[in-house]
C-alpha positions in Angstrom: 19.8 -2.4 26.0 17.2 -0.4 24.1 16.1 -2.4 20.9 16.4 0.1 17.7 13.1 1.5 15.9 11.6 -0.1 13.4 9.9 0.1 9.7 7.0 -2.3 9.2 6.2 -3.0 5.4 3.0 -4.4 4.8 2.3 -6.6 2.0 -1.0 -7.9 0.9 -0.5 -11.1 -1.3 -2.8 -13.0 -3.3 -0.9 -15.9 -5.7 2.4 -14.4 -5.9 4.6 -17.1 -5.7 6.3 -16.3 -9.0 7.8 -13.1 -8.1 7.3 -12.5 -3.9 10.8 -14.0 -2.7 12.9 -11.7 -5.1 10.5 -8.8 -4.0 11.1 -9.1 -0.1 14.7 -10.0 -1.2 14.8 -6.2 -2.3 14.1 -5.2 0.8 16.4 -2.7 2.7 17.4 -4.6 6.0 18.0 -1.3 7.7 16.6 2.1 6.7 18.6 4.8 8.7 18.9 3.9 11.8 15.6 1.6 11.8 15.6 -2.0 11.3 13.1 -3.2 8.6 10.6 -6.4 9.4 8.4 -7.7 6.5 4.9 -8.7 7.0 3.4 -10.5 4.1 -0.1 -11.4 4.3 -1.1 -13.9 2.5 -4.9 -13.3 1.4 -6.5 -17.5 0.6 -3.6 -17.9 -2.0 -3.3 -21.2 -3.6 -0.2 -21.2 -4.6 3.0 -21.3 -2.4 3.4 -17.2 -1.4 3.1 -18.2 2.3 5.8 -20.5 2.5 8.0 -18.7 0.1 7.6 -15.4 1.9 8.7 -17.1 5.3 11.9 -18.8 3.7 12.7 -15.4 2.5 12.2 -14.1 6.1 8.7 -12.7 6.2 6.6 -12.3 8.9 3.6 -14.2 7.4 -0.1 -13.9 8.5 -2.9 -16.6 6.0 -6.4 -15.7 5.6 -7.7 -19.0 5.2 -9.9 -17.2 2.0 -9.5 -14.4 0.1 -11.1 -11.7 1.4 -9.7 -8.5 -0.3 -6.7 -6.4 -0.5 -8.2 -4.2 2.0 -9.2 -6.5 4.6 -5.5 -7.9 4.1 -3.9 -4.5 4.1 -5.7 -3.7 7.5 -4.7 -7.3 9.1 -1.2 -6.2 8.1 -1.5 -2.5 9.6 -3.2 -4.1 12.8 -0.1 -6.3 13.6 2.2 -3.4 12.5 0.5 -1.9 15.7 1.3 -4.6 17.5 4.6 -4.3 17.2 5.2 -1.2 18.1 6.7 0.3 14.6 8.0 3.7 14.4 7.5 3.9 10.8 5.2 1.6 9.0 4.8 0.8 5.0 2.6 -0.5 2.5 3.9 -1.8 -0.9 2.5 -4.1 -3.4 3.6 -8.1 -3.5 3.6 -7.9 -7.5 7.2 -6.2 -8.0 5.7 -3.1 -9.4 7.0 -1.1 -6.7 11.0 -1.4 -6.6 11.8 -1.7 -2.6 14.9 0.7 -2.9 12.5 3.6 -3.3 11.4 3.1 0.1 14.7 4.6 1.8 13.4 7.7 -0.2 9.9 7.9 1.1 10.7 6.8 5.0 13.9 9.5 4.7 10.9 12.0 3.6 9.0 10.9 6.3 11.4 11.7 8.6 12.7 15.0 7.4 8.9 15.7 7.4 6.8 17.4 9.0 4.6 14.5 7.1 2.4 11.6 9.0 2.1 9.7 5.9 3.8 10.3 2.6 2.5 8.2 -0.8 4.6 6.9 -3.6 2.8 8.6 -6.7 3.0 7.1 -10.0 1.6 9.4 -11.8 4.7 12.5 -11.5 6.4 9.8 -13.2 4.3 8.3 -16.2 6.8 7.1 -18.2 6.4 3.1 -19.0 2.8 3.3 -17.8 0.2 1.9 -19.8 -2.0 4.2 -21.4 -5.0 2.6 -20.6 -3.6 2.3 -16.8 -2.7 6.0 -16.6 -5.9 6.8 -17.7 -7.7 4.8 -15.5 -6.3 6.3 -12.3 -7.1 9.7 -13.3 -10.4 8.8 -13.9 -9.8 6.9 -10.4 -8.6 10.5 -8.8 -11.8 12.2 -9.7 -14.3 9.7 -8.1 -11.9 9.8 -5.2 -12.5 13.7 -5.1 -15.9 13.2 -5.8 -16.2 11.2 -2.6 -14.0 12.4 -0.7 -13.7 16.4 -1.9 -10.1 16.5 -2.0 -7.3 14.9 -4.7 -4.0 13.7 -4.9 -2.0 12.8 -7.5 -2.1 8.9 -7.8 -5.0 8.2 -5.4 -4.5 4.7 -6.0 -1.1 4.6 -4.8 -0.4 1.3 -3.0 3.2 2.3 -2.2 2.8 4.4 1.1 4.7 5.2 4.7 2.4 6.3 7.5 4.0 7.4 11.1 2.8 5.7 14.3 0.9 8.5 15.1 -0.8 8.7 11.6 -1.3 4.7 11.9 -3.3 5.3 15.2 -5.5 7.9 13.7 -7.0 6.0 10.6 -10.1 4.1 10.6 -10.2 2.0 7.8 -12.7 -1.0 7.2 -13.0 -1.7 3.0 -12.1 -4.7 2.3 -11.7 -3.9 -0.9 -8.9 -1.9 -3.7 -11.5 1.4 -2.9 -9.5 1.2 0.7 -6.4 3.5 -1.1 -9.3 6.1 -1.6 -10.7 5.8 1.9 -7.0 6.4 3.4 -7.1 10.1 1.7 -10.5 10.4 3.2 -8.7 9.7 6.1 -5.9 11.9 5.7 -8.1 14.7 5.3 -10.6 14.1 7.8 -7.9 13.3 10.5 -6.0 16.8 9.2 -2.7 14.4 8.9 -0.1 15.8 6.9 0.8 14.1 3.9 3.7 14.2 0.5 3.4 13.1 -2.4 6.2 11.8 -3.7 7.6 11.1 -7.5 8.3 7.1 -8.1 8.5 5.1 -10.9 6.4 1.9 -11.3 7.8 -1.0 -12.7 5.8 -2.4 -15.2 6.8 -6.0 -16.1 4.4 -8.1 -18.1 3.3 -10.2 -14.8 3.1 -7.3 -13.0 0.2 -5.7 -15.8 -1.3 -8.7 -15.7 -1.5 -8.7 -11.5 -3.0 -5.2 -11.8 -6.3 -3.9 -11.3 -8.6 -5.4 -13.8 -11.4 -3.8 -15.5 -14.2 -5.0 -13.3 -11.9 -4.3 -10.1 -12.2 -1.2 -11.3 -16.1 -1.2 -11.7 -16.3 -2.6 -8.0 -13.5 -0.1 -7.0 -16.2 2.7 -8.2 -19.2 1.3 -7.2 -17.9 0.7 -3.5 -16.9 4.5 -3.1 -20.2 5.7 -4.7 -22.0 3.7 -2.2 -20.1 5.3 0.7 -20.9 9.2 -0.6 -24.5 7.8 -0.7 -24.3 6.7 2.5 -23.3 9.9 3.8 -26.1 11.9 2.1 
């Protein structure tokens, strides 16, 4: 008998014991007619997000250091491949994105004619920090500067790529600059993409787990360095 497609959410994690068991909890088991299957990977934590991401069944893969949210995102996208997924999605481990909304972007997906579609904050500011807000629209600039074309939250960690659009990309930033690279990659692959209205959930520990200001200065730094090496 045929086993039924599935959706592959990726998680990068880095010290999210507190709040990574009620997150995967959240998860849709099915989605349509796919089955869902969790990969968390667990980027040098030192706290106990491996082990609680496995009792709350998680497929779980360690970095022995922490290496980056890109470098993790891509070991989670590479064993998505590995398994064959129809459908697969990234989301953040910190509860800012709510899992429900998923059914929503993987339905779009399918409706399409989209290879990736991306979660975007931004149609929905309300609850967003100013200084946040401002930050990734400063953030979708430098991301056009780099890469000559915009969306509207560039920064968007909340996405669903088809298989197809999966086996396209090239990514290798090991850092938070990889969001930008992906639109690079949409648009120099000629994927079709949707952006899609969600609302972030801004908790106090989620603010605090967000991009911090020299993430930020790194973040911009790193994609500058790649239009230089270009020219």
């Amino acid at each position: 008998m045929r086993e039924p497609p599935t959706v592959v959410i990726v998680m990068p994690a880095f010290n999210e014991a507190a709040v990574i068991g009620t997150v995967l909890s959240k998860i849709p088991a099915k989605i349509e007619s796919f089955n869902t299957i969790s990969i968390v990977v667990d980027d040098g934590s030192i706290d106990l997000t491996d082990e609680i991401a496995r009792k709350a069944g998680a497929h779980v893969i360690r970095h022995m250091a922490n290496v980056g949210v890109g470098a993790a995102t891509i070991t989670g996208l590479r064993a998505a491949k590995q398994l064959d997924a129809e459908i697969i999605g990234t989301m953040d481990a910190d509860g800012q994105h709510d899992p429900a909304e998923l059914e929503r972007l993987v339905q779009c997906l399918i409706d399409g004619p989209f290879d990736v579609v991306i979660g975007s904050r931004l149609r929905i500011p309300s609850g967003m920090p100013l200084s946040r807000f401002a930050a990734n629209l400063l953030l979708n600039f430098v991301t056009f500067v780099v890469y000559r074309k915009i969306v509207s939250d560039s920064q968007s960690g909340f996405k669903v790529f088809s298989k197809q659009a999966l086996a396209a990309i090239d990514l290798n930033s090991s850092g938070y600059e990889i969001c930008s690279e992906i639109i690079g990659e949409i648009y120099r692959k000629n994927l079709r993409y949707k952006s899609v209205p969600i609302r972030a959930v801004y908790t106090r520990y989620s603010r605090a787990k967000g991009q911090h200001f020299l993430n930020g200065i790194n973040l911009i730094l790193g994609l500058f360095i790649r239009l230089m090496r270009r020219t």
